[in-house]
Structures are given as structure tokens and as C-alpha cells.
PDB file as gemmi writes it, atoms N, CA and C in Angstrom:
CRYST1    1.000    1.000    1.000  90.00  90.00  90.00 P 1                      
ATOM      1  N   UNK A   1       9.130   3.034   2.738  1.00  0.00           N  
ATOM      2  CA  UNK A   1       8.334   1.850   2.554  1.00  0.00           C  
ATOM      3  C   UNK A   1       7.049   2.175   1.779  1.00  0.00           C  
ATOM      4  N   UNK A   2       6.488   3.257   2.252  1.00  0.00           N  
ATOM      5  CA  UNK A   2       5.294   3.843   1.334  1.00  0.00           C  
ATOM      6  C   UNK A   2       5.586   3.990  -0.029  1.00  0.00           C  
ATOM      7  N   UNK A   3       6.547   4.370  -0.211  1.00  0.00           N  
ATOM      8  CA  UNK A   3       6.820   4.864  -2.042  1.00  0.00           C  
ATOM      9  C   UNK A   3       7.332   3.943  -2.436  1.00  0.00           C  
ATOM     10  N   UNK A   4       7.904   2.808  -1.781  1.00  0.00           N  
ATOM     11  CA  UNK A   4       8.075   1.337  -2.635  1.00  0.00           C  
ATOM     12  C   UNK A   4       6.582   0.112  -2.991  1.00  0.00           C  
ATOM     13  N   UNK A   5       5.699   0.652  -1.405  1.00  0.00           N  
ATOM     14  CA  UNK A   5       4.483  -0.038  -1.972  1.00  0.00           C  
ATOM     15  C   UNK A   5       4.024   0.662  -3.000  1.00  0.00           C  
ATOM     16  N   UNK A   6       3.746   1.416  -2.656  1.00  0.00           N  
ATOM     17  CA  UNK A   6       3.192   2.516  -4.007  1.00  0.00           C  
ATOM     18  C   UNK A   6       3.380   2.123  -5.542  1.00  0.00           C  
ATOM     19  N   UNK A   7       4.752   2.228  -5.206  1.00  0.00           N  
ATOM     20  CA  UNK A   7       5.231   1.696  -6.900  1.00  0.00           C  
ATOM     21  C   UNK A   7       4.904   0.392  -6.967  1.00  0.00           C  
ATOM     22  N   UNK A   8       4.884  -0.449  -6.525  1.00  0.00           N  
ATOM     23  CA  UNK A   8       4.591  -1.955  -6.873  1.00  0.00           C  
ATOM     24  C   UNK A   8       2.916  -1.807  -6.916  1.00  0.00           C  
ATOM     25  N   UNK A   9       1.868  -1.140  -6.435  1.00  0.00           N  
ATOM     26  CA  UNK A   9       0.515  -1.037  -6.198  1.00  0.00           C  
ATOM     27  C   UNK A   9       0.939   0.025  -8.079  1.00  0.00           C  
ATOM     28  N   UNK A  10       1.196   0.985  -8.350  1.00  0.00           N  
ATOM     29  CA  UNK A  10       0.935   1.138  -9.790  1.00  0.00           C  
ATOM     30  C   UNK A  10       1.107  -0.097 -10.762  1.00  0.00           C  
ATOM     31  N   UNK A  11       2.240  -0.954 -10.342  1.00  0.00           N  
ATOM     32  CA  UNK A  11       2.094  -1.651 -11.407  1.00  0.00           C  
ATOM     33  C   UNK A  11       1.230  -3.003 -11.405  1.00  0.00           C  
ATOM     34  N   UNK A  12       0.725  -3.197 -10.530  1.00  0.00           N  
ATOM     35  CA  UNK A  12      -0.145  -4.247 -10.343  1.00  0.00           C  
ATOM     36  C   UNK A  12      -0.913  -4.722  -9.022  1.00  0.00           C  
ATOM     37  N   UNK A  13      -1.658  -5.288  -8.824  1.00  0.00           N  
ATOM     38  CA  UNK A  13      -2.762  -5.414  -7.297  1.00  0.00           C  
ATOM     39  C   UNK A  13      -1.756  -6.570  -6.506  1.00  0.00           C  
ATOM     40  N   UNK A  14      -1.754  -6.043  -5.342  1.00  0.00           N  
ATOM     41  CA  UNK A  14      -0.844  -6.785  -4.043  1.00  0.00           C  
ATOM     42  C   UNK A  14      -1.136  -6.510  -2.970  1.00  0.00           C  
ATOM     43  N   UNK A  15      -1.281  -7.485  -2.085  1.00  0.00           N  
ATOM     44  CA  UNK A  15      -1.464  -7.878  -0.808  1.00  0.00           C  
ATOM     45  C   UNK A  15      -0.495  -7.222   0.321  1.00  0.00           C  
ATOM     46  N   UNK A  16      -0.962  -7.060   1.593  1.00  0.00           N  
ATOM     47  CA  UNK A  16       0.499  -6.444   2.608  1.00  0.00           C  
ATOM     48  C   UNK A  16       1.466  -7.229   2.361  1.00  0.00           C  
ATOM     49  N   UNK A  17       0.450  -8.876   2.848  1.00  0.00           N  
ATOM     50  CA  UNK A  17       1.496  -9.552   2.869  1.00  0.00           C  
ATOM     51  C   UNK A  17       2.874 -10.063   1.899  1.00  0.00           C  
ATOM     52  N   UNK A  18       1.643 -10.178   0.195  1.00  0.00           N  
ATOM     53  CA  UNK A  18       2.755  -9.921  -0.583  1.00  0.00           C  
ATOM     54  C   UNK A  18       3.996  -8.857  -0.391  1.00  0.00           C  
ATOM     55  N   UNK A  19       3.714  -7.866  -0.403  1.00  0.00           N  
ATOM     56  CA  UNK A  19       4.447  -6.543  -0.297  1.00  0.00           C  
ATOM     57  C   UNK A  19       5.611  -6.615   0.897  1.00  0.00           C  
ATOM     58  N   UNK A  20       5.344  -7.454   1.554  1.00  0.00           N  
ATOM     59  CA  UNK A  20       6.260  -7.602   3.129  1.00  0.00           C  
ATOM     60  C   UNK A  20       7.355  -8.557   2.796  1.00  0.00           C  
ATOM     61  N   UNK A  21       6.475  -9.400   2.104  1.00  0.00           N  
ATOM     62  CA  UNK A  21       7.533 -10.662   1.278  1.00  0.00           C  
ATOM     63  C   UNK A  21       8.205 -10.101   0.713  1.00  0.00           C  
ATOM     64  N   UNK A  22       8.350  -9.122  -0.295  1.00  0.00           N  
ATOM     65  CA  UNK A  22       9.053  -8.913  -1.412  1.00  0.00           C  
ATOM     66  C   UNK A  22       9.941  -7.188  -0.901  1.00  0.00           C  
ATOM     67  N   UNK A  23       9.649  -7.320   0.201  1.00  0.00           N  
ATOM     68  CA  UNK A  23      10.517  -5.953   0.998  1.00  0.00           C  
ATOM     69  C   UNK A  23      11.411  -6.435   1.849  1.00  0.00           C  
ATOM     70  N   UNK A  24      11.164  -7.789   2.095  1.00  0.00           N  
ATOM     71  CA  UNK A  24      12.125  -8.326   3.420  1.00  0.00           C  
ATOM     72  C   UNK A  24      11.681  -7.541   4.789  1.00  0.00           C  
ATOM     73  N   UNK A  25      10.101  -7.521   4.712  1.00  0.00           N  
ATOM     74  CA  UNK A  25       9.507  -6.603   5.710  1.00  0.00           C  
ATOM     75  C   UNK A  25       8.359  -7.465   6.771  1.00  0.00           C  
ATOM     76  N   UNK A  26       8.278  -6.693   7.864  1.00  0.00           N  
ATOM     77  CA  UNK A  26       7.601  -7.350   9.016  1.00  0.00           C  
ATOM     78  C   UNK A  26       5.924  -6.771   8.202  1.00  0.00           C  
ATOM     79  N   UNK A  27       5.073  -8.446   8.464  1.00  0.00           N  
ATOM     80  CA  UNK A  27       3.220  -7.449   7.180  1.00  0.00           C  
ATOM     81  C   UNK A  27       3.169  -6.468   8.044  1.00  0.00           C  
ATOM     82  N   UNK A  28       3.284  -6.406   9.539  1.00  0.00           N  
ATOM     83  CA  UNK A  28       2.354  -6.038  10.078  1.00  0.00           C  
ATOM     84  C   UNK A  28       2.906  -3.967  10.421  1.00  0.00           C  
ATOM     85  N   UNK A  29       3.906  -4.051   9.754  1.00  0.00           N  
ATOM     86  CA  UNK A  29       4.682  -2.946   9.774  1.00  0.00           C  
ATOM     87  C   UNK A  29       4.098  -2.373   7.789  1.00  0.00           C  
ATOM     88  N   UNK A  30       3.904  -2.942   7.108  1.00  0.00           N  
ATOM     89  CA  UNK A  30       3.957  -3.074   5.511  1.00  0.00           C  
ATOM     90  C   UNK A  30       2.313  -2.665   5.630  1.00  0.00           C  
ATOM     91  N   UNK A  31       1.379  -3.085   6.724  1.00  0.00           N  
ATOM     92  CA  UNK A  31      -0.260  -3.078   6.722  1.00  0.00           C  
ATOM     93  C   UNK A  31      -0.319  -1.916   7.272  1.00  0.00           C  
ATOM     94  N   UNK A  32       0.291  -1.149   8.153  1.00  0.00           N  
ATOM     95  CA  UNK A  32       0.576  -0.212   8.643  1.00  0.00           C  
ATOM     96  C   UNK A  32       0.707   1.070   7.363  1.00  0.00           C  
ATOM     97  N   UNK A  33       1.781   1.232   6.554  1.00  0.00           N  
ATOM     98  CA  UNK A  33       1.918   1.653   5.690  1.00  0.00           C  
ATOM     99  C   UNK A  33       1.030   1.673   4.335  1.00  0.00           C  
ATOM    100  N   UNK A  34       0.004   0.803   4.607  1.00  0.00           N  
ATOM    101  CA  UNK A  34      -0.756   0.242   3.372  1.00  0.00           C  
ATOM    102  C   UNK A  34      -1.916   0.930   3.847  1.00  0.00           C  
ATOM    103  N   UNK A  35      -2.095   0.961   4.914  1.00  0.00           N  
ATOM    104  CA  UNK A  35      -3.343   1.379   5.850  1.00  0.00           C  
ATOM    105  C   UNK A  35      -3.367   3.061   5.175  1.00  0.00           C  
ATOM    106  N   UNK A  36      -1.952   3.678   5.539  1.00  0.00           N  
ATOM    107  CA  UNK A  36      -2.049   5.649   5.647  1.00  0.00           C  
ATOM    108  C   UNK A  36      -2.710   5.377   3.544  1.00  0.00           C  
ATOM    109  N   UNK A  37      -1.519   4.806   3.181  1.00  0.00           N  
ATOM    110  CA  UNK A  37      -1.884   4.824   1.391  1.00  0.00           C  
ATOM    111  C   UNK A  37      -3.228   4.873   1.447  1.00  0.00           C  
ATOM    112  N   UNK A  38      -3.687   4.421   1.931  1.00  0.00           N  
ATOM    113  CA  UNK A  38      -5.722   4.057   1.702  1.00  0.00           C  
ATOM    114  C   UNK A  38      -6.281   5.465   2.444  1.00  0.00           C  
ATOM    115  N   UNK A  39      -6.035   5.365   3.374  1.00  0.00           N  
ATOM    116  CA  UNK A  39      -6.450   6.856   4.127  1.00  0.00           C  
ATOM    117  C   UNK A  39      -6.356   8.172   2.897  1.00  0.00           C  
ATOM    118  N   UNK A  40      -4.892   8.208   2.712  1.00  0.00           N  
ATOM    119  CA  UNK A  40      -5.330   9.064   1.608  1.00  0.00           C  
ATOM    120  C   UNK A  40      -5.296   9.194   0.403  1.00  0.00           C  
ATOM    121  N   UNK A  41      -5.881   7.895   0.006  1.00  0.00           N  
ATOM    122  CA  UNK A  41      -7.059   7.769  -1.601  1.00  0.00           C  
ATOM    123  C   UNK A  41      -5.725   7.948  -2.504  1.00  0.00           C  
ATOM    124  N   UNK A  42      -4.530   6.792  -1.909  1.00  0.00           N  
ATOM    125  CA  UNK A  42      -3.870   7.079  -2.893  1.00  0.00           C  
ATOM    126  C   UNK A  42      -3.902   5.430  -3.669  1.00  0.00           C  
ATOM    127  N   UNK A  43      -4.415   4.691  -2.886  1.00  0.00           N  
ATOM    128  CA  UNK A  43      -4.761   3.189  -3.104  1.00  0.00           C  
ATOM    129  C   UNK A  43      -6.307   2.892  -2.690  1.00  0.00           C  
ATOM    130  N   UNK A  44      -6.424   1.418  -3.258  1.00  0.00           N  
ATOM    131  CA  UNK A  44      -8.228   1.114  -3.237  1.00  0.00           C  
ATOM    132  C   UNK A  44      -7.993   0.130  -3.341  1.00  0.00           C  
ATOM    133  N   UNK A  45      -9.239  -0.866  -2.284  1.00  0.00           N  
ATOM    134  CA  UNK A  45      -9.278  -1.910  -2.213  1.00  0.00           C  
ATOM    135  C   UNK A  45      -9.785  -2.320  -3.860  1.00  0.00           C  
ATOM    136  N   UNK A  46      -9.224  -3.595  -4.133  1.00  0.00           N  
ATOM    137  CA  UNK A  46     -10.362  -4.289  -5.093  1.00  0.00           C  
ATOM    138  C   UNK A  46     -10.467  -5.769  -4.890  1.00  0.00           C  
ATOM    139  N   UNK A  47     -10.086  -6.155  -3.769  1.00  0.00           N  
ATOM    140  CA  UNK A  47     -10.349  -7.400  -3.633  1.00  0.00           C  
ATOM    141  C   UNK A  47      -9.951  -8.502  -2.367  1.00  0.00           C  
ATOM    142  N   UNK A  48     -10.646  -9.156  -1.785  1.00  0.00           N  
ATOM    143  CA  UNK A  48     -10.564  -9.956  -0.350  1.00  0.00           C  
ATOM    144  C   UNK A  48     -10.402 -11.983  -0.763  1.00  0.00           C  
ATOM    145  N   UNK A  49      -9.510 -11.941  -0.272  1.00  0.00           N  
ATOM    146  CA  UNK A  49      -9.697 -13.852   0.060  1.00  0.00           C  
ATOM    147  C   UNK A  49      -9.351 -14.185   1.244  1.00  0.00           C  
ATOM    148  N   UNK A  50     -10.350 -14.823   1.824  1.00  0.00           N  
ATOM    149  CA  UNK A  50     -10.149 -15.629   2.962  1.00  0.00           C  
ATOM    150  C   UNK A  50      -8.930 -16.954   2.586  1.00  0.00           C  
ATOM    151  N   UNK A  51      -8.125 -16.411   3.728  1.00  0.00           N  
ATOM    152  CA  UNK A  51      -6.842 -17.421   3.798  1.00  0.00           C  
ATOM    153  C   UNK A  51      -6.539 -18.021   5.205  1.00  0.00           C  
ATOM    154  N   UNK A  52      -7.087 -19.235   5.584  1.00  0.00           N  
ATOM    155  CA  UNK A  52      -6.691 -19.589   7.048  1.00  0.00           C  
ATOM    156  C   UNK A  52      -7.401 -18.790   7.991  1.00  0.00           C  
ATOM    157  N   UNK A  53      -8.594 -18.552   8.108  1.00  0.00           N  
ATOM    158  CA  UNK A  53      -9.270 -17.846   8.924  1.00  0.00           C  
ATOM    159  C   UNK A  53      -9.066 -16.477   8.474  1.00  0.00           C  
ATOM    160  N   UNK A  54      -8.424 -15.753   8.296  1.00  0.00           N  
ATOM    161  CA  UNK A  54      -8.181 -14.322   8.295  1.00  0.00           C  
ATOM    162  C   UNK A  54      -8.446 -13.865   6.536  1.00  0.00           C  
ATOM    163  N   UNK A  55      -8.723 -12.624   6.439  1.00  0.00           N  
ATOM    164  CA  UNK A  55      -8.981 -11.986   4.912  1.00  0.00           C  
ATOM    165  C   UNK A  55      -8.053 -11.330   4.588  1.00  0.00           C  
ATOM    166  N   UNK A  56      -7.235 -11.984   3.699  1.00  0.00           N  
ATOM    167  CA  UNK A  56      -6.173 -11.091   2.912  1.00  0.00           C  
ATOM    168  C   UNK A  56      -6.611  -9.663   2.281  1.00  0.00           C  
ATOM    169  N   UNK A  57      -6.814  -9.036   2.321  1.00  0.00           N  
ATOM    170  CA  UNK A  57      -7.017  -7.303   1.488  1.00  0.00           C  
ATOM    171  C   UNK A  57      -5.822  -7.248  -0.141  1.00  0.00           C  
ATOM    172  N   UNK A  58      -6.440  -6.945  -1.670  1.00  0.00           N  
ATOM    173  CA  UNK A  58      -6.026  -6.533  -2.294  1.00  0.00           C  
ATOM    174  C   UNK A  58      -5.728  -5.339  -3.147  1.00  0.00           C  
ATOM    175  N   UNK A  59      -5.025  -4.778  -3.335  1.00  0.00           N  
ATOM    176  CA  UNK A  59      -5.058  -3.090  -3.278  1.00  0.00           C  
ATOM    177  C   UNK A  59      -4.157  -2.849  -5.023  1.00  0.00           C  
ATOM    178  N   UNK A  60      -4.708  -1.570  -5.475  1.00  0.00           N  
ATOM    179  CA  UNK A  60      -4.032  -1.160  -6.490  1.00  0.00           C  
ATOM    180  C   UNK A  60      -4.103   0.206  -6.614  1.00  0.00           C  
ATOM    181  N   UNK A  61      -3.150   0.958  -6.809  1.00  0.00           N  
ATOM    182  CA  UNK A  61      -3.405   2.186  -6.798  1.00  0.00           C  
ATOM    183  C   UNK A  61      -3.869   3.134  -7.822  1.00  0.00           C  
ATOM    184  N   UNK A  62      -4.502   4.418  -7.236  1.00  0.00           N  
ATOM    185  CA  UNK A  62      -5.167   5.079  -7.664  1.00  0.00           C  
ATOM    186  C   UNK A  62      -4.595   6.518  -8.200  1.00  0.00           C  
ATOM    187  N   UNK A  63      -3.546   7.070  -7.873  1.00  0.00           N  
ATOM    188  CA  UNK A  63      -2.580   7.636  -7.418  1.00  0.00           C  
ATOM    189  C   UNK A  63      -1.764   7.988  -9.026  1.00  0.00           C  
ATOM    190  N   UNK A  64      -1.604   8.682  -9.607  1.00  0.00           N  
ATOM    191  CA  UNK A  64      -0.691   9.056 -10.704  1.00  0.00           C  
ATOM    192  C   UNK A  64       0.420   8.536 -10.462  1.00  0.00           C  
ATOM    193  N   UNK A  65       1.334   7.855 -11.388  1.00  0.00           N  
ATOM    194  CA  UNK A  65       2.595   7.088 -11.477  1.00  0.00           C  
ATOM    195  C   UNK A  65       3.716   7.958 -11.197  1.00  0.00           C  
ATOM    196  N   UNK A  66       3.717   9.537 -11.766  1.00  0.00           N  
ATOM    197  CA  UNK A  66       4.428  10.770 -11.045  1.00  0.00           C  
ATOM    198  C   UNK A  66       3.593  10.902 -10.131  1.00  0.00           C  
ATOM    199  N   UNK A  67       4.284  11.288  -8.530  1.00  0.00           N  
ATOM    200  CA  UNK A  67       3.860  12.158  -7.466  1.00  0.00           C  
ATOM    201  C   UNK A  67       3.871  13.641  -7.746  1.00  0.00           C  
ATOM    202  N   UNK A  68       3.137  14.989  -7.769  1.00  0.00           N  
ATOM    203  CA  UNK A  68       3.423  16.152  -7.579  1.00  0.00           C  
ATOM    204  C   UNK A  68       3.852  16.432  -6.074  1.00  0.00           C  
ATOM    205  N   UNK A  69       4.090  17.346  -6.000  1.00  0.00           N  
ATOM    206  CA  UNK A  69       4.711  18.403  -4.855  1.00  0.00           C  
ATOM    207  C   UNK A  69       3.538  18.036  -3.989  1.00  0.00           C  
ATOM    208  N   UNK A  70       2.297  18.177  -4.361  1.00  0.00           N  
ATOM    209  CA  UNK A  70       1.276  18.199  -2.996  1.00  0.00           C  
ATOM    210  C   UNK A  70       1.406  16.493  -2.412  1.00  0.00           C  
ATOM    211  N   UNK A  71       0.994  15.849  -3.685  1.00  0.00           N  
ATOM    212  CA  UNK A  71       1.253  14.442  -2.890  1.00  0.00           C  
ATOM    213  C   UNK A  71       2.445  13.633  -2.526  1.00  0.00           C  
ATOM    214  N   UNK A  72       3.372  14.269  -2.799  1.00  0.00           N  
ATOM    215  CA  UNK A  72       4.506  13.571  -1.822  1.00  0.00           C  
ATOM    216  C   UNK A  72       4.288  14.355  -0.523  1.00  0.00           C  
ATOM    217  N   UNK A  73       3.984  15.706  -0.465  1.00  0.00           N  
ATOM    218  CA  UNK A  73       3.849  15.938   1.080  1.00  0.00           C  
ATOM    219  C   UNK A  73       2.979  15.375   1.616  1.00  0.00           C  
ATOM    220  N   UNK A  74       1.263  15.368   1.382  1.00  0.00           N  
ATOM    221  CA  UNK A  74       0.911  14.390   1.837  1.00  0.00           C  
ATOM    222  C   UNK A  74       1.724  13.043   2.095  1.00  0.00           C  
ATOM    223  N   UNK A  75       2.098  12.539   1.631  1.00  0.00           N  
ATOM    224  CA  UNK A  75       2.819  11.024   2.039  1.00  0.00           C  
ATOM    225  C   UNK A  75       3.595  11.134   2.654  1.00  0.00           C  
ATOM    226  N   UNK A  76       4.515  11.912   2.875  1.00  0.00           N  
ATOM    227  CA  UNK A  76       5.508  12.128   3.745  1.00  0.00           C  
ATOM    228  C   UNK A  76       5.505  13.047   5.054  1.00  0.00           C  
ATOM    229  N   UNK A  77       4.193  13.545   4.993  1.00  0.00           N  
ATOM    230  CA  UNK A  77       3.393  14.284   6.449  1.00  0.00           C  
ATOM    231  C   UNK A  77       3.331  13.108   7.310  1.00  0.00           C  
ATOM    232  N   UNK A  78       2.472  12.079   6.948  1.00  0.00           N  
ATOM    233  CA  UNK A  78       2.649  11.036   7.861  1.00  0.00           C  
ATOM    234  C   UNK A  78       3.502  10.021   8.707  1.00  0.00           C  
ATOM    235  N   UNK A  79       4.688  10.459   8.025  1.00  0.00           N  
ATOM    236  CA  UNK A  79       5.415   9.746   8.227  1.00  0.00           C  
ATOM    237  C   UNK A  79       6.426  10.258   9.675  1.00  0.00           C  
ATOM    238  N   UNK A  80       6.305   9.406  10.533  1.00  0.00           N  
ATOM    239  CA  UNK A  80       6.778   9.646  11.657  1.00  0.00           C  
ATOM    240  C   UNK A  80       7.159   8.278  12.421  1.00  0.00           C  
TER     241      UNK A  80                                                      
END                                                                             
């Protein structure tokens, strides 16, 4: 799920929720995953809208379009 947000965050800025939509995914499982990406500076916020009380988060990544060897382990350390 990480390396599919990932790739959709290189090619353009998206929301969990977008990202959950377009995975056939639960957000709150997709925010989860969006959350570690940010932890490690492989994504960055750039942008908030209030939607229905709550703040959507918009993210694009930061992250080289190839992964090397170190950062797929990072990404895949977390994963448990």
C-alpha cells in the first residue's frame, strides 16, 4: 500500500482519502500508511482544506521516483 501511495504522491498531490478511493481501501488504514511515508521524509505536507468539520491533509512526495536499496528498506522496515 505504501509503494502504491508513493507512486501516485510522485505523480501528483493527494489526499488519504483520495488514495483510499482509488485503492479500494479503508482511509483510515491508507492514513496509517501515509502517516510512516511522512515520518520518513519520504512525503510532505503542502496543503489542508477543511471539509465537514475535519481537515483533509495534502501530500506530494519528496522521495526520488527510483527507490535505492536504503530506501526501500527503510519502507519496508516498517512494515508489520
Amino acid at each position: 500500500m505504501r509503494a502504491r501511495a508513493l507512486t501516485v504522491l510522485n505523480q501528483r498531490v493527494a489526499s488519504p482519502s483520495e488514495l483510499a478511493a482509488e485503492q479500494d481501501a479503508p482511509v483510515w488504514d491508507v492514513a496509517y500508511h501515509v502517516r510512516v511515508l511522512r515520518e520518513l521524509g519520504m512525503i510532505q505536507l503542502v496543503s489542508t482544506r477543511q471539509v465537514r468539520g475535519a481537515t483533509q491533509h495534502f501530500y506530494r512526495s519528496v522521495a526520488p521516483s527510483h527507490l535505492d536499496d536504503e530506501l526501500w528498506g527503510k519502507l519496508l522496515a516498517t512494515c508489520g
